[in-house]
C-alpha positions as CSV (number, residue, x, y, z in Angstrom):
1,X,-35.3,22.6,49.1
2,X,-39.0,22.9,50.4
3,X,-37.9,22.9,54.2
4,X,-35.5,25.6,53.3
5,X,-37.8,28.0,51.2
6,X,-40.5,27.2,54.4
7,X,-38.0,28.4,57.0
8,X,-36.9,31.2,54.9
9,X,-40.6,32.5,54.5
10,X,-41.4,31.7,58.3
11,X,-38.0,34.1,59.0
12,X,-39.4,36.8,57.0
13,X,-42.9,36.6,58.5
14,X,-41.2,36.7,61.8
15,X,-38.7,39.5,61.3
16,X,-41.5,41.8,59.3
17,X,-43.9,40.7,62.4
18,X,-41.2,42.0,64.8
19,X,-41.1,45.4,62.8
20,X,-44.8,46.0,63.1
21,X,-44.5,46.4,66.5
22,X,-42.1,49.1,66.4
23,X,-42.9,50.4,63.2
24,X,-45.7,52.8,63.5
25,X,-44.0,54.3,67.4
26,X,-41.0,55.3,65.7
27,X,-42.2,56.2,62.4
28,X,-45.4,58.1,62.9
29,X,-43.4,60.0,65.5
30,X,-41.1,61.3,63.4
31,X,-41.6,64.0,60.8
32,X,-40.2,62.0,57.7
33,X,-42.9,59.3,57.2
34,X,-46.0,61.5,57.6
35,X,-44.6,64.0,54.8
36,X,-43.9,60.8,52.7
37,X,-47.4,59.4,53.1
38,X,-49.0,62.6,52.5
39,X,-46.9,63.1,49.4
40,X,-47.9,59.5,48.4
41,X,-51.6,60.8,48.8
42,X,-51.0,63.8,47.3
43,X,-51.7,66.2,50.4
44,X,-49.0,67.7,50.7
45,X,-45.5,68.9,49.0
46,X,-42.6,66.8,49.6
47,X,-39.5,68.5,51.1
48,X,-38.0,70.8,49.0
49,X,-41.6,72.1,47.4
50,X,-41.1,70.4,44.1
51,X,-42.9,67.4,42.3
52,X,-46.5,67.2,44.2
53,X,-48.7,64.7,42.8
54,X,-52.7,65.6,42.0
55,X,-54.4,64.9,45.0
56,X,-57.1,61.4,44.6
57,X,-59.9,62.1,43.4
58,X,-63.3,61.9,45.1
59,X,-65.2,58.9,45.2
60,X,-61.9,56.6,43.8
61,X,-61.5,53.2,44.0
62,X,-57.8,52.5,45.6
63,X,-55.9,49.1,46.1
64,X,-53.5,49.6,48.7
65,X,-50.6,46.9,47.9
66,X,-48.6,45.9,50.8
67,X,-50.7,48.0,53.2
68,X,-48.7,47.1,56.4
69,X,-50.1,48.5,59.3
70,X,-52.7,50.7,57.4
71,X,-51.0,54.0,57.9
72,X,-51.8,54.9,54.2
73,X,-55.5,53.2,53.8
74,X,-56.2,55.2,57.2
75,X,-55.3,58.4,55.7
76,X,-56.8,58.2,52.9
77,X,-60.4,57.0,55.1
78,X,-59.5,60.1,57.2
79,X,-60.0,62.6,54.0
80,X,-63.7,61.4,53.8
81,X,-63.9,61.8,49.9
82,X,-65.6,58.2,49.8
83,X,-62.5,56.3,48.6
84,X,-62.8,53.0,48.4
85,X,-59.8,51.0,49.5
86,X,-58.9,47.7,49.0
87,X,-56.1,47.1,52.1
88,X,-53.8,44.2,50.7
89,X,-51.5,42.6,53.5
90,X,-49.7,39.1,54.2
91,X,-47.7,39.2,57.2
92,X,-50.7,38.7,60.2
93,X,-48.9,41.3,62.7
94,X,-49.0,43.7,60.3
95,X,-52.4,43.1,59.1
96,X,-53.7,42.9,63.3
97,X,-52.6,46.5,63.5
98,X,-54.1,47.6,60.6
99,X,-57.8,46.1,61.7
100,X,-57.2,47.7,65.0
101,X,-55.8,51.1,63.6
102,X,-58.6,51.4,61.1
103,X,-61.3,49.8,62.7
104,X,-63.6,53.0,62.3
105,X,-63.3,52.5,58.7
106,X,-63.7,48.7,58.0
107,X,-66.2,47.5,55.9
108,X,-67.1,43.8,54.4
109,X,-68.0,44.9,51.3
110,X,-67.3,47.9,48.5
111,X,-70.9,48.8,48.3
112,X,-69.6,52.7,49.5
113,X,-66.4,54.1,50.9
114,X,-64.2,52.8,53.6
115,X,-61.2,50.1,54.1
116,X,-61.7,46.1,53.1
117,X,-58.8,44.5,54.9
118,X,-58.0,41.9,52.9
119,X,-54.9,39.0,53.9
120,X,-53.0,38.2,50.9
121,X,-49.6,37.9,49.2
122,X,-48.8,41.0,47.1
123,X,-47.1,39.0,44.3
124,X,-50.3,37.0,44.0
125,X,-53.4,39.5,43.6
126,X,-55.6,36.8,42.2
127,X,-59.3,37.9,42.3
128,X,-59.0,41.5,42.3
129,X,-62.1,42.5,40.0
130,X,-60.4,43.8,36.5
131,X,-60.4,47.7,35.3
132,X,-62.0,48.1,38.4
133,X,-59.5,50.5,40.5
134,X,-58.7,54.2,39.9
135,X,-55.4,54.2,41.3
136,X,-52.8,51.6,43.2
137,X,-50.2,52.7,46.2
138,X,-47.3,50.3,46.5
139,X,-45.7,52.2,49.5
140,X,-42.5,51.2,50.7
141,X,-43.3,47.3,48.7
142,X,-42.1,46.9,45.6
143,X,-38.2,46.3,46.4
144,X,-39.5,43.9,49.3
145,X,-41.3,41.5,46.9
146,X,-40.0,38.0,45.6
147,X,-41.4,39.0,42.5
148,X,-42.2,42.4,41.9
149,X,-42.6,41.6,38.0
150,X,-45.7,39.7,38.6
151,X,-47.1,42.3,41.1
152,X,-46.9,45.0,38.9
153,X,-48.7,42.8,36.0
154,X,-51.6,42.1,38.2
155,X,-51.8,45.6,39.3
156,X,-52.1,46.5,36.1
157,X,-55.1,44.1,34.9
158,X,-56.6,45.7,38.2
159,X,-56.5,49.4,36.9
160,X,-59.1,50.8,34.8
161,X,-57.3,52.6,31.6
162,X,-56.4,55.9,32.8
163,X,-55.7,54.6,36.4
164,X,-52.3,55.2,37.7
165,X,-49.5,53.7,40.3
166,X,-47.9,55.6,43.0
167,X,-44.7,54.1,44.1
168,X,-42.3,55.0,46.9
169,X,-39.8,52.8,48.3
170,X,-36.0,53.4,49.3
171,X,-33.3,54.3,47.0
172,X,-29.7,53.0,46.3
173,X,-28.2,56.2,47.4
174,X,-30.1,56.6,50.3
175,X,-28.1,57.2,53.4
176,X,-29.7,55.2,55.8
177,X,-27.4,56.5,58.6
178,X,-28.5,59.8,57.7
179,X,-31.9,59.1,58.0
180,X,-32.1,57.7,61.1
181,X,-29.8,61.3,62.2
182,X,-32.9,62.5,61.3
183,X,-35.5,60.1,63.4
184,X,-33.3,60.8,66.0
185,X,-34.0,64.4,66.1
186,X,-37.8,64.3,65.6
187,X,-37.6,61.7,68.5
188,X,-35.5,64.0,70.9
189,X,-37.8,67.3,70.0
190,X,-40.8,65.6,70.4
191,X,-39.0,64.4,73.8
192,X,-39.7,60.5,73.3
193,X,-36.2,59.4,73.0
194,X,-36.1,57.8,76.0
195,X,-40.0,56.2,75.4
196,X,-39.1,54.5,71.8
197,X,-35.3,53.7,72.5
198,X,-36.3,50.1,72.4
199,X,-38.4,50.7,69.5
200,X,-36.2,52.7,67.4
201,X,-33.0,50.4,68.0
202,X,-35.5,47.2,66.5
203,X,-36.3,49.2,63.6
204,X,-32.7,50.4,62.7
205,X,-31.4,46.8,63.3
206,X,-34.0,45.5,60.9
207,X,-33.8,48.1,58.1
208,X,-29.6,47.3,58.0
209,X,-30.3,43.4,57.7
């Protein structure tokens, strides 16, 4: 049973490694993800204008769960309100691009605002300070995670009393087909089609495993 749990987590690692590099090209180059990250953030409204959330407030402290390539912890360094983020991520691809996308922003320490990169398993936050964080972002995460239960407990203990969790992840009647329709289109207007075709057929592959 141990060799079969390794080789199912060294899969995993592999196939989430492979959708890093991909990931951000096709995404980030749509117009779907950036809205959704901004509506995470609360910058902007999400399509069809209802159900923006308060923006963060100045000065927070933020644990970014599952931070993957850092799209979300780089935004939120890009605002320059002196956020503090804590940038949790397992799967070393990911957590490459990440250091090299937010490199600007990198710190060692929380002493004052910026991005701690931080390598860990999101179902195990052990030694996040307690009460210590103003808000959590599990972007895209939670219906990823062996044990989401646990996660969400330690997220918890890591939230000061009035802090709050923003989560955004897929849902059951999402149409993926549709979706990537709509990829497709931001690709062809933004005339990269032929540039990510490599890119965009890895991530659609992936996302229908």
């Amino acid at each position: 049973r141990y060799k079969r749990d390794l080789f199912a987590t060294l899969k995993r690692e592999m196939i989430w490694s492979e959708y890093a590099l991909s990931y951000d090209s096709v995404l980030l180059a749509s117009s779907v993800y950036p809205e959704l990250l901004n509506h995470v953030i609360g910058e902007a409204v999400p399509a069809g204008g209802k159900g923006k959330l308060n923006q963060i407030g100045r000065g927070s402290r933020i644990v970014d769960v599952g931070a993957g390539t850092g799209n979300v912890a780089r935004l939120l360094a890009q605002l320059k309100r002196g956020h503090v983020v804590f940038a949790i991520e397992n799967n070393p691809g990911m957590l490459d691009l990440l250091n090299s996308k937010c490199s600007p922003y990198l710190r060692f320490d929380d002493n004052g605002p910026g991005i701690l990169a931080i390598k860990q398993d999101a179902s195990m936050l052990f030694g996040l300070p307690e009460a210590s964080f103003d808000c959590a972002i599990l972007n895209n995460v939670a219906y990823a995670l062996e044990d989401p239960v646990a996660c969400f407990r330690q997220v918890r203990a890591a939230l000061k009393p009035k802090g709050e969790i923003r989560v955004s992840g897929p849902q059951k009647s999402t149409d993926l087909d549709k979706l990537f329709t709509r990829f497709a289109e931001d690709l062809e207007a933004a005339g990269r089609t032929a540039e990510l075709k490599d890119d965009f057929d890895r991530v659609r592959e992936i996302n229908q495993k």
